[in-house]
C-alpha positions in Angstrom: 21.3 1.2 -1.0 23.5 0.5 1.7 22.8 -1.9 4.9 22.3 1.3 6.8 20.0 2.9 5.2 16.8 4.1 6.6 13.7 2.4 5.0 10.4 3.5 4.4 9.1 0.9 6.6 10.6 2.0 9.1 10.4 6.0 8.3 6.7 4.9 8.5 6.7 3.1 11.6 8.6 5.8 13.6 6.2 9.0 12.8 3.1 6.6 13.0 5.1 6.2 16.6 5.7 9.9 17.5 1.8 11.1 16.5 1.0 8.7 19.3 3.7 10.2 22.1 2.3 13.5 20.7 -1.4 12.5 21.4 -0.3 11.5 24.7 2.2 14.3 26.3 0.4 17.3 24.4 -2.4 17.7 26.4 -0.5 17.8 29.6 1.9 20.4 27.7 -0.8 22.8 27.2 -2.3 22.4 30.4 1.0 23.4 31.9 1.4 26.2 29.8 4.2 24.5 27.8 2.9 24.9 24.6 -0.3 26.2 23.1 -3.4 24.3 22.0 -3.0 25.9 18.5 0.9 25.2 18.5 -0.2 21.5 19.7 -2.8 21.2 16.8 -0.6 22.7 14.3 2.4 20.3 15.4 0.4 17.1 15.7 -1.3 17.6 12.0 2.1 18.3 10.5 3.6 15.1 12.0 0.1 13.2 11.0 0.5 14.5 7.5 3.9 13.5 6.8 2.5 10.1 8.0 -0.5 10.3 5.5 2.4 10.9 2.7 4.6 8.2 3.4 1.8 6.2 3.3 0.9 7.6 0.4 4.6 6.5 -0.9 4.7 3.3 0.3 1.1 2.0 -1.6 2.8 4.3 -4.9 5.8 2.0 -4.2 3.4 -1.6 -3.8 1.8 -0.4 -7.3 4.9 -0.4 -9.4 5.9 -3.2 -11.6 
């Protein structure tokens, strides 16, 4: 692995980071008509679900020998 390399940690940190900016600015996108609440549903549970599986990665990861 080299020195630059992107962790998990931090892969993990940063999404965790951006479902939060999305719970914030979405609701002011839909309201003015940038995006749709369905788009803005859709979007937020995709980022939240790569969340869930890096997650899931990083306790698969904690397991091993």
């Amino acid at each position: 692995m080299s020195d630059d390399a992107v962790t998990l940690a931090e892969q993990i940190a940063e999404v965790h980071r951006e479902c939060g900016v999305r719970r914030r600015v979405y609701p002011q996108w839909v309201a003015a008509g940038k995006l749709k609440p369905e788009q803005a549903a859709r979007k937020l549970a995709v980022m939240e679900a790569a969340f869930e599986t890096l997650r899931e990665l990083e306790a698969g990861e904690a397991g091993e020998p």
